[in-house]
N, C-alpha and C positions, 0 to 999 in steps of 0.2 A: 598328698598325691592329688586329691580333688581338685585343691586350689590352685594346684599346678595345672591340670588341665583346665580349670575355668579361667588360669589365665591367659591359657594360649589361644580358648575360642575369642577371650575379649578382644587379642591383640592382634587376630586374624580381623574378628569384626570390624575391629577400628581400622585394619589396610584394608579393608572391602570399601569402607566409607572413603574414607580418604582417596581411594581413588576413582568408586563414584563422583564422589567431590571436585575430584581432579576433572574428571573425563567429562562429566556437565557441564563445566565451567569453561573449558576450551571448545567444546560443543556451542553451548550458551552465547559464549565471545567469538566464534563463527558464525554463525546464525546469522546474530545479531548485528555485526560488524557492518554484513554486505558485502558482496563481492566487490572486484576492483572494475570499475568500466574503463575498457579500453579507450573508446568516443563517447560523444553528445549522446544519451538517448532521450529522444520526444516521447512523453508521455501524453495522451491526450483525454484526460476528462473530460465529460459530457456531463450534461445535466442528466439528471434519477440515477447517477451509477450509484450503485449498494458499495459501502463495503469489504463485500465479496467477490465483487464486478474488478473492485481495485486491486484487489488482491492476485487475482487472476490474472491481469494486464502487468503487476508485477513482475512478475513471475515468468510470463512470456515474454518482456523484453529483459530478463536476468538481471534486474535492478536488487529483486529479495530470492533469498534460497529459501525458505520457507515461508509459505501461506498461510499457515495454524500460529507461524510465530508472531508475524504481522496484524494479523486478527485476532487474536491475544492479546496485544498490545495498545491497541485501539479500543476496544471494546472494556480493557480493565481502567485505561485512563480517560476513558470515556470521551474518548474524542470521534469515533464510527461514521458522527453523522456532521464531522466540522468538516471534512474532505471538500475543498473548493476546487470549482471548475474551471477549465484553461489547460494549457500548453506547458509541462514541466519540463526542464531541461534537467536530466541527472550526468554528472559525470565523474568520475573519479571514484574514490571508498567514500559511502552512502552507507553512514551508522545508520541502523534501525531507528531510535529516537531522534536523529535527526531526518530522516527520512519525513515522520510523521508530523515532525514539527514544520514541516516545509509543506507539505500537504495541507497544512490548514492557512496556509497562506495565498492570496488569490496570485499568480505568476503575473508578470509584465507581458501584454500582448508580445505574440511570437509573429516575427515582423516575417513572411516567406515571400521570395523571389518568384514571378511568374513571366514569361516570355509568351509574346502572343507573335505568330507569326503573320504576314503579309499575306494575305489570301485567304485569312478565316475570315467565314462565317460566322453571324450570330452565335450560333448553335456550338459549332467547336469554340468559340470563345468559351461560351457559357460554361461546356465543356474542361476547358485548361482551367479557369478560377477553381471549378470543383475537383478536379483531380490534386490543384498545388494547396488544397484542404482551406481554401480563404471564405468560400462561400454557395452555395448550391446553384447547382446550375438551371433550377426552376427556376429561382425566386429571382436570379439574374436576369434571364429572357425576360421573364413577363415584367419583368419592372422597366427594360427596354423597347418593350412596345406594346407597354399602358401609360403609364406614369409618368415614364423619365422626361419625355419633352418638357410638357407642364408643367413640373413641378422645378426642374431647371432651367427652364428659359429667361427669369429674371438674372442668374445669373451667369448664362455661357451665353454669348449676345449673337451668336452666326446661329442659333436655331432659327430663328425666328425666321430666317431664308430657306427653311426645309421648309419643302409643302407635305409630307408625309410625317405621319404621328411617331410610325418605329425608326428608330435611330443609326439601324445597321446600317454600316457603311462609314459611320464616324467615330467609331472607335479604336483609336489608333493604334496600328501594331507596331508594340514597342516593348521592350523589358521593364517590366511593374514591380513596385514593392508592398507592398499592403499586409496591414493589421489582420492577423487571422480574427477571423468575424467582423471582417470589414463589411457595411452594410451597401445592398445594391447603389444607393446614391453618392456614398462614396467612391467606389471603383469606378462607376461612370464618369461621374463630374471629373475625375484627374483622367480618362481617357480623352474626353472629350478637349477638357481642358489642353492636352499633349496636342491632339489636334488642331487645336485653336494656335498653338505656338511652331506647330512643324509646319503644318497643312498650311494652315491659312496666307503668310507671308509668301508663301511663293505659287501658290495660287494669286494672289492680291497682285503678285508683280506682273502678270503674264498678261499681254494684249490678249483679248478671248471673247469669242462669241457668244460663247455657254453660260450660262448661270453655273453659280457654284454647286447645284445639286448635282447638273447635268455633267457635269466636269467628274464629280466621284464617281456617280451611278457607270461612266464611261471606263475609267480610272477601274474601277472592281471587275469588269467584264475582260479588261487590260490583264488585268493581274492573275487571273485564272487560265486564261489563254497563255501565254508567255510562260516558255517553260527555261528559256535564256534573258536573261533582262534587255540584254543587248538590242533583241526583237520587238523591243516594245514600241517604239517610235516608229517602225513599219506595221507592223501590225494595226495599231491607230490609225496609220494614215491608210489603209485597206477600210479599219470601218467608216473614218470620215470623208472616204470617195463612196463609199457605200449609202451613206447617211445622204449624202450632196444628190447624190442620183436616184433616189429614192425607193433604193432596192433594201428589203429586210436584210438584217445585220447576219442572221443564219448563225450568233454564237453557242456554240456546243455550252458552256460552262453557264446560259441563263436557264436551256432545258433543263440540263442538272438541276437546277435549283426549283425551276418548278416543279418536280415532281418527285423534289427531297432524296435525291441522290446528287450533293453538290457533286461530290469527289466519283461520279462516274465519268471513266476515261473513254467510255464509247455509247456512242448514243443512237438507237439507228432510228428506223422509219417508222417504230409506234411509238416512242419517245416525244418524233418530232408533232404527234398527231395530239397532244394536251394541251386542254385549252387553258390558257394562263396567261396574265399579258408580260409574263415572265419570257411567253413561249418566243421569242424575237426569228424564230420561221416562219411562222404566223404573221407575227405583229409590226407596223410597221416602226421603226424608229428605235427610241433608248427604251427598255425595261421601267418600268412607275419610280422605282429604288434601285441602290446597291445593293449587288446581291452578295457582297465580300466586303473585306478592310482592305483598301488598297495601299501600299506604301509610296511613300514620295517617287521614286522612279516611275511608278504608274504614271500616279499624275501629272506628274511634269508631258509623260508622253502624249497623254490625252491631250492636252491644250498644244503640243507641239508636235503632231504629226508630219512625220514626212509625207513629201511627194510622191507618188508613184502609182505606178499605170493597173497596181495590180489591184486584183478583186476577190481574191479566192486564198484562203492558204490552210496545207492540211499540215500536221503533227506526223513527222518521221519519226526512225527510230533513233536518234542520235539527240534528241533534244531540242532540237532544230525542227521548224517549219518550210513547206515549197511552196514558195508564193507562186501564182499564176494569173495571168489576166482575161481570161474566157474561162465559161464552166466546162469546154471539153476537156481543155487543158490539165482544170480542175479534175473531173472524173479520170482523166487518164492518171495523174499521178497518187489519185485514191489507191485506183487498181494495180500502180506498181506497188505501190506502200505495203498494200496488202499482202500479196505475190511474194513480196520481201519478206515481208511476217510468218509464211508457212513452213 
């Protein structure tokens, strides 16, 4: 009778185990497996991540379901501290040990697309590289107006016709592809470079009074203003009747920039009162630089101004400017504009 009951607890004990056994082991082979990724997910180590850092960034992009089982794993086959840095691409089911094993492998640069639009500024440049994760948008600026002349002028051969040290104004807006952790003399040298192949040749064609600085720095004030492309060839020809006759240019979008609000849409009368030789209410003539990336329609417009009688022109609500050839004329369609606005 004993051995009858000592063999029913054994053969309880043994379905206990057994499906222990069971239930681990499909546990264990979930865990372990990895979810399925539906897309790409980027992974991005940095240099000093722990470990635990990794394990974490796992876990929030749903690469590993468990965090104790990854660091378990790592830490018994001593791999913790082989974790190399870069850009991971996981997709698909992502076994745990191959997870790990792909982690100690350094990724191939992760090439990202970046779109610079026609009308940035230095600064939002700097800006778009840092946001599409290629490269910080400090170490961008300042390498634009310390360095970058200098040290590329042996090889982009139109600096050397810049009388200004910073660059802004020649870096052309275009769609980039770049090596994340591409370094600032890289990004530069293939802006400049695009520039040198878009800009330059049709600049180079054009009969023109202007040096080539004076043509962008014009071109950038063009580009800011103009809120219809169409408008760009009158509008030129308002600052280059303006220029000819020796009255300040009076552009809204150089104030902006002197007093570091480019993207201010209205400027008024303590605005215009900053001394800067940005300030072109002030100052007579072109601004010292470009205070934007202008795009090829700019400058075609700057070197090719239309004729016309007008002097003045303000920003409607439609997109559209009203030119005018007297400053009453001017003031009076301020004050409709306005009136319209209420």
């Amino acid at each position: 009778m004993a051995n009858r009951k000592r063999r029913r607890v054994w053969v309880l004990v043994l379905l206990l185990l057994l499906f222990l056994a069971g239930w681990l082991g499909v546990w264990s082979a979930w865990v372990l497996s990895g979810p399925y990724l539906n897309k790409p997910v980027y992974l991005r180590i940095k240099k000093g991540y722990s470990a635990s850092r990794v394990a974490d960034l796992l876990y929030e992009t749903h690469i590993i379901r468990s965090k104790p089982a990854f660091l378990a794993m790592v830490r018994l086959s001593g791999t913790a501290n082989r974790i190399k840095t870069g850009t991971f691409v996981m997709a698909g089911k992502v076994p745990l040990r191959v997870l790990i094993a792909t982690l100690q492998k350094t990724p191939p640069p992760l090439m990202i697309k970046v779109t610079i639009p026609e009308g940035y500024n230095l600064a939002e440049i700097g800006t778009a590289i840092d946001k599409a994760g290629i490269l910080s948008a400090d170490v961008f600026v300042t390498y634009i107006q310390t360095t970058a002349k200098t040290e590329l002028d042996p090889e982009i051969g139109f600096l050397s016709k810049i009388p200004t040290h910073n660059l802004e104004g020649y870096l052309f807006p275009d769609t980039y592809i770049f090596a994340e952790g591409a370094s600032a003399k890289e990004i530069t040298h293939t802006m400049l470079a695009t520039f040198a192949q878009k800009a330059l040749p049709v600049i180079a064609s054009t009969n023109r009074s202007m040096s080539l600085h004076e043509v962008v720095t014009l071109a950038a004030i063009i580009e800011r203003e103009a809120r219809v492309p169409t408008e760009m060839p009158l509008i030129s020809g308002v600052f280059h009747a303006r220029l000819k006759k020796k009255m300040a240019l009076g552009a809204d979008p150089t104030v902006g920039y002197a007093i570091g609000s480019p993207r201010k849409t209205v400027i008024t009368f303590e605005d215009i009162k900053v001394d800067s030789p940005y300030n072109t209410y002030r100052v007579l003539g072109l601004p010292p630089a470009p205070i934007a990336s202008p795009g090829l329609s700019a400058i075609i417009a700057a070197m090719n101004p239309d004729k016309t009688p007008y002097l003045y022109f303000v920003a409607d609500h439609t997109g559209h400017h009203v030119f005018t050839r007297t400053l009453a004329a001017h003031l009076a369609a301020q004050a409709r504009i306005q009136e319209q606005s209420k």
